[in-house]
C-alpha positions in Angstrom: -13.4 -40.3 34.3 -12.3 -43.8 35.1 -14.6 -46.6 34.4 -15.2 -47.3 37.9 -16.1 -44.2 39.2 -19.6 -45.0 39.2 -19.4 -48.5 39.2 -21.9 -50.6 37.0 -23.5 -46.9 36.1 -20.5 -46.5 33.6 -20.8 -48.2 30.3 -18.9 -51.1 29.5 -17.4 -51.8 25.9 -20.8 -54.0 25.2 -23.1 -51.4 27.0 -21.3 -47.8 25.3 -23.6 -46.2 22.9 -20.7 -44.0 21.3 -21.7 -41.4 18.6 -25.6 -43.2 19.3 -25.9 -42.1 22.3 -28.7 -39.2 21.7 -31.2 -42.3 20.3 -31.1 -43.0 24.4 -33.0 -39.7 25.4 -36.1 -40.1 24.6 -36.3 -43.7 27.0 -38.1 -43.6 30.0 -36.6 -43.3 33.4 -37.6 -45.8 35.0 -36.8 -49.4 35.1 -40.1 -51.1 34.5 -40.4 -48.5 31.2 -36.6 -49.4 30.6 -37.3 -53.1 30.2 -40.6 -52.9 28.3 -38.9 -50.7 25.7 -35.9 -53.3 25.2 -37.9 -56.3 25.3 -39.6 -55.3 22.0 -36.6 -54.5 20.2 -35.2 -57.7 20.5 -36.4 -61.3 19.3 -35.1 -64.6 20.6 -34.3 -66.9 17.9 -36.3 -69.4 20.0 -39.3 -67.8 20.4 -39.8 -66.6 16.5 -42.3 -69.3 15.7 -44.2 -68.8 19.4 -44.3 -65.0 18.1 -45.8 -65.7 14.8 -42.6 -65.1 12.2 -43.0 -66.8 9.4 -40.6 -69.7 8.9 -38.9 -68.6 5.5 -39.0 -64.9 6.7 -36.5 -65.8 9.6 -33.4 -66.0 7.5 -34.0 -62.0 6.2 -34.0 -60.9 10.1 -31.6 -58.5 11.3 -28.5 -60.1 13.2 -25.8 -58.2 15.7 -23.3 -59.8 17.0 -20.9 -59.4 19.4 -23.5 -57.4 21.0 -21.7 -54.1 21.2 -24.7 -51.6 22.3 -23.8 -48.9 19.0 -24.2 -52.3 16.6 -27.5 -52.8 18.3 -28.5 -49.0 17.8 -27.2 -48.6 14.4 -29.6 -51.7 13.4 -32.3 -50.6 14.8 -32.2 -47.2 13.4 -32.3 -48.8 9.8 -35.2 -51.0 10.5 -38.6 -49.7 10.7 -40.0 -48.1 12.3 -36.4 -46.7 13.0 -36.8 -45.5 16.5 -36.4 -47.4 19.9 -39.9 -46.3 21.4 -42.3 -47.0 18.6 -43.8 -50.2 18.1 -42.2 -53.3 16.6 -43.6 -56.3 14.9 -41.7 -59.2 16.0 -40.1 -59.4 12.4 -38.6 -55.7 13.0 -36.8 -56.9 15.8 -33.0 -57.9 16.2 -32.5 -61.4 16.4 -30.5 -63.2 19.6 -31.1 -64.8 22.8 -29.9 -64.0 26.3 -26.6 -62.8 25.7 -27.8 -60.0 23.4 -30.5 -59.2 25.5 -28.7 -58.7 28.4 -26.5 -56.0 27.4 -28.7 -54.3 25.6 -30.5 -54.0 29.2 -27.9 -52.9 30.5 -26.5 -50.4 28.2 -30.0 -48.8 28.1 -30.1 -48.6 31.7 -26.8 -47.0 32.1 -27.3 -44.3 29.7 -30.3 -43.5 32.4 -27.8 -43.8 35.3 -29.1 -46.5 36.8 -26.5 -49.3 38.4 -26.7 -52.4 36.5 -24.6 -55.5 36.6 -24.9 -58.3 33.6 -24.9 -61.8 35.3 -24.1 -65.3 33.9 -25.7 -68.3 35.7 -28.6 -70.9 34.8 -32.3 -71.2 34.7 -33.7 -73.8 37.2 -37.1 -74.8 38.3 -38.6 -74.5 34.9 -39.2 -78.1 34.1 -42.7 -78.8 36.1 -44.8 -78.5 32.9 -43.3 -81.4 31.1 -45.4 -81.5 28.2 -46.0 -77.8 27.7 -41.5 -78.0 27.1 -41.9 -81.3 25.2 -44.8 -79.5 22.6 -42.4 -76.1 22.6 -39.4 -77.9 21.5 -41.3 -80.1 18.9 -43.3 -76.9 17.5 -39.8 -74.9 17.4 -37.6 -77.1 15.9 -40.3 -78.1 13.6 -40.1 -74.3 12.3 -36.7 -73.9 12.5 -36.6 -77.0 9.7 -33.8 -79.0 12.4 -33.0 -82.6 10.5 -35.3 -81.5 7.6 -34.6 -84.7 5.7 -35.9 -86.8 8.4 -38.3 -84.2 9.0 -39.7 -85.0 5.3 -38.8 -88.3 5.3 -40.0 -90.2 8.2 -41.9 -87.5 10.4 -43.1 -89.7 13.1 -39.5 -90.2 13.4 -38.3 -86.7 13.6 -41.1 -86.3 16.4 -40.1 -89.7 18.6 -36.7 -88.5 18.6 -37.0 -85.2 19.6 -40.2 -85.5 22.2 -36.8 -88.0 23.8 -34.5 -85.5 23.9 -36.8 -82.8 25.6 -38.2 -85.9 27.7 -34.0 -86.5 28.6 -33.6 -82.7 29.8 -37.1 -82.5 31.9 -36.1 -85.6 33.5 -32.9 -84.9 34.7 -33.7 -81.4 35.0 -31.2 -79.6 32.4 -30.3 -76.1 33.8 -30.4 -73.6 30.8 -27.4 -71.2 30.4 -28.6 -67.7 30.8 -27.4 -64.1 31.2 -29.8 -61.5 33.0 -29.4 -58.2 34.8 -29.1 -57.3 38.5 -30.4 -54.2 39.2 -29.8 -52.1 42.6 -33.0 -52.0 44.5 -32.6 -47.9 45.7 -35.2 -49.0 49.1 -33.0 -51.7 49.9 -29.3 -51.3 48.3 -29.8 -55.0 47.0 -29.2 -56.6 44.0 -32.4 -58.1 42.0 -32.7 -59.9 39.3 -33.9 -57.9 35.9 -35.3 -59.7 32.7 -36.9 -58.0 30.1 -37.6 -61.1 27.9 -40.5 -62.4 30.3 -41.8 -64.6 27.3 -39.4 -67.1 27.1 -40.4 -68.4 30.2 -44.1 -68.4 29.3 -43.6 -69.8 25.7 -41.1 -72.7 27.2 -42.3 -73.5 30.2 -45.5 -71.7 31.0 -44.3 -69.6 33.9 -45.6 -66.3 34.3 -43.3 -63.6 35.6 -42.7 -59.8 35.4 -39.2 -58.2 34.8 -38.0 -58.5 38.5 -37.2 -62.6 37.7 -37.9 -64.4 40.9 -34.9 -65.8 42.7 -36.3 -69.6 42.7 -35.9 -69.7 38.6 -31.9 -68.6 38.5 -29.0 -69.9 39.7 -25.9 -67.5 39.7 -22.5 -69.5 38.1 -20.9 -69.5 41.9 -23.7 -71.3 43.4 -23.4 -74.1 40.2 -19.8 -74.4 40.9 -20.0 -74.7 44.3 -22.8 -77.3 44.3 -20.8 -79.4 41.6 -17.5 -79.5 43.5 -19.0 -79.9 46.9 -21.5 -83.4 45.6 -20.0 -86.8 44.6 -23.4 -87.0 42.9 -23.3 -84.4 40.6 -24.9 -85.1 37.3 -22.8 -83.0 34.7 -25.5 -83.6 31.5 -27.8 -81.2 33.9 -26.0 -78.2 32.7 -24.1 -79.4 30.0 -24.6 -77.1 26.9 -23.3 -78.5 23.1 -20.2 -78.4 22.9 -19.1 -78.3 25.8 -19.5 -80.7 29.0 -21.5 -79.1 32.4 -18.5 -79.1 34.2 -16.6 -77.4 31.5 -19.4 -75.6 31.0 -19.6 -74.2 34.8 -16.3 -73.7 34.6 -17.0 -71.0 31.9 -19.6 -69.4 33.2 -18.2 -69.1 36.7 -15.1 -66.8 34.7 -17.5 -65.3 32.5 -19.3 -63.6 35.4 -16.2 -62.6 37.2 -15.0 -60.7 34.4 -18.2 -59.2 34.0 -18.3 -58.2 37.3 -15.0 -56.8 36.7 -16.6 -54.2 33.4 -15.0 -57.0 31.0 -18.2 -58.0 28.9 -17.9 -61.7 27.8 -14.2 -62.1 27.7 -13.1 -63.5 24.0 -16.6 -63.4 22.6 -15.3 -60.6 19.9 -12.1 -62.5 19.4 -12.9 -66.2 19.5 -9.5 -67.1 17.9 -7.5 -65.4 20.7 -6.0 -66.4 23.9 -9.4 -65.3 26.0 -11.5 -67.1 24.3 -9.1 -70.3 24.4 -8.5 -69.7 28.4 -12.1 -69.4 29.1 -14.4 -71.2 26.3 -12.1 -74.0 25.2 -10.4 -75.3 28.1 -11.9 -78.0 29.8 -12.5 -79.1 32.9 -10.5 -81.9 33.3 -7.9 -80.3 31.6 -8.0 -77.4 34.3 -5.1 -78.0 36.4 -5.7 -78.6 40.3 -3.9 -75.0 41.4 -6.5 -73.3 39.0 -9.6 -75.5 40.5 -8.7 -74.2 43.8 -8.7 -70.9 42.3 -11.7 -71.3 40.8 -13.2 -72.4 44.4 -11.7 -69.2 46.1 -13.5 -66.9 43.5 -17.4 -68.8 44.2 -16.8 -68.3 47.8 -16.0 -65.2 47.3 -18.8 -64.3 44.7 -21.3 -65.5 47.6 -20.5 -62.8 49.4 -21.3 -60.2 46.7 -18.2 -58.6 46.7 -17.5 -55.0 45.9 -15.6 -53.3 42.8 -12.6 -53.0 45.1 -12.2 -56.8 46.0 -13.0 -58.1 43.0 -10.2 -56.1 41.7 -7.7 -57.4 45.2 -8.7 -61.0 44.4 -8.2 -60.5 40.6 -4.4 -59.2 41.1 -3.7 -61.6 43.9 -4.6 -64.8 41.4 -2.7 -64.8 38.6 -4.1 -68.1 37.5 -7.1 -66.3 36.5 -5.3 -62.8 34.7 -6.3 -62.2 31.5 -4.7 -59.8 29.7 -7.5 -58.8 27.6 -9.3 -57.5 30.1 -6.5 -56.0 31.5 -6.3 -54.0 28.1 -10.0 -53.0 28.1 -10.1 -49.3 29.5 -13.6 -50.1 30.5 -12.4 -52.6 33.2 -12.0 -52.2 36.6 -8.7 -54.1 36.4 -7.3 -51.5 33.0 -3.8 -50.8 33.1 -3.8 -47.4 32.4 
């Protein structure tokens, strides 16, 4: 069967389950049952202390990374209670953040034949609660020990210092990298949005939402790339994430999402000393030449138009500025040379 035959119904080589694949059956079938059975398997390292972990217990919790969807399962089958439908304290969870949580969606979705595509884009419109983010941050970092020697030796300090960093990022309304699922809405044929981790909204910001993650609070990587080239006013610190500048920053998610559209799951993530993870992490902005911009401008226009399988794969082999042989090699792409 080729990887495409069912598009986004196939697994990808994050979202295969392998020899694991039987610890799928007993999920539900349906989406809503889907995304309350992953969101307690999973922890985000952000949210330990707002679940009530313990800080010194933190360290000992389980870690998976890259998320390849038989890691995730082989963990989880050692910790207790050793199932995926049983319930977890928040310390028998696998520690990550959006990245991991995403594909584990997915993968878990899949294996229940439902379409699933694994986005990259941004958080927006989560800063109206000022202080409720300014108390998160403090109270987080705080458990997390960040800058313990200032912490123990000056703590007024510690806190004036950090209550002006989260004061920066409200006020000039820092977008925060995130990767969710879309899910095909079967009434409609429409993408939605689809995030199981509904708490980290709550605990950073105070916003209420289900799994179906309103439109207003995401931004999709074309839409931030479009809106930076097209505005002389562009503030790049809004969606600038350490270490890399926004518009570098864009400029990686914007590639990241294509080749995930394209079955690729984050290009160079499992080999960050190798030419993927060069071409698309390290590269900068202004070190991105002017033919590849343009590129790069094509493929947002085109991701507007939520493009199918088959022109993602005609755009991809009709700009070779953004080939990547890696992807090229993966026999879960669209683009695999077989």
């Amino acid at each position: 069967m080729r990887p495409d035959s069912k598009p986004y119904t196939s697994p990808s080589r994050f979202t295969d389950p392998g020899p694991l694949a039987a610890m799928l059956t007993p999920l539900p079938d349906d989406v809503a049952g889907i995304c309350a059975v992953a969101a307690q398997l999973t922890i985000h390292h952000n949210l330990c202390s707002w679940h009530g972990v313990a800080p010194e217990r933190i360290p000992a919790m389980r870690r998976v990374w890259p998320p390849r969807l038989h890691d995730l399962l082989a963990a989880l089958r050692e910790i207790p209670p050793h199932t995926l439908l049983d319930t977890r304290r928040p310390e028998q969870r696998i520690v990550g953040a959006c990245m991991l949580e995403a594909h584990l969606l997915a993968g878990l979705l899949r294996a229940k034949g439902i379409p699933v595509r694994v986005r990259a884009g941004y958080f927006r419109n989560i800063r109206a609660n000022t202080e409720h983010i300014v108390r998160f941050w403090e109270q987080n970092l705080r458990a997390k020990r960040v800058d313990a020697d200032l912490l123990e030796r000056d703590p007024e300090q510690w806190r004036t210092r950090n209550h002006a960093l989260s004061s920066r990022l409200n006020a000039i309304d820092h977008h925060i990298e995130h990767w969710l699922c879309e899910c095909r809405d079967p009434a409609t044929g429409r993408w939605r949005l689809l995030d199981a981790n509904t708490d980290f909204l709550l605990a950073h910001s105070g916003i209420v939402v289900d799994a179906y993650l309103p439109a207003h609070y995401f931004e999709h990587a074309h839409d931030a790339w479009r809106g930076m080239r097209a505005s002389a006013r562009f503030e790049p610190d809004q969606y600038a994430e350490e270490p890399q500048d926004g518009r570098s920053h864009l400029r990686s998610q914007l590639l990241w999402d294509f080749y995930s559209l394209l079955n690729h799951d984050i290009a160079g993530m499992d080999d960050q000393g190798g030419p993927a993870w060069a071409f698309v992490k390290q590269r900068t902005y202004a070190e991105t030449p002017d033919e590849e911009l343009q590129a790069l401008d094509a493929l947002a226009a085109l991701l507007v138009q939520d493009p199918a399988p088959d022109e993602l794969r005609e755009f991809y082999w009709q700009t070779p500025l953004l080939h990547l042989p890696a992807a090229e090699a993966d026999p879960y792409s669209f683009i695999h040379r077989s």
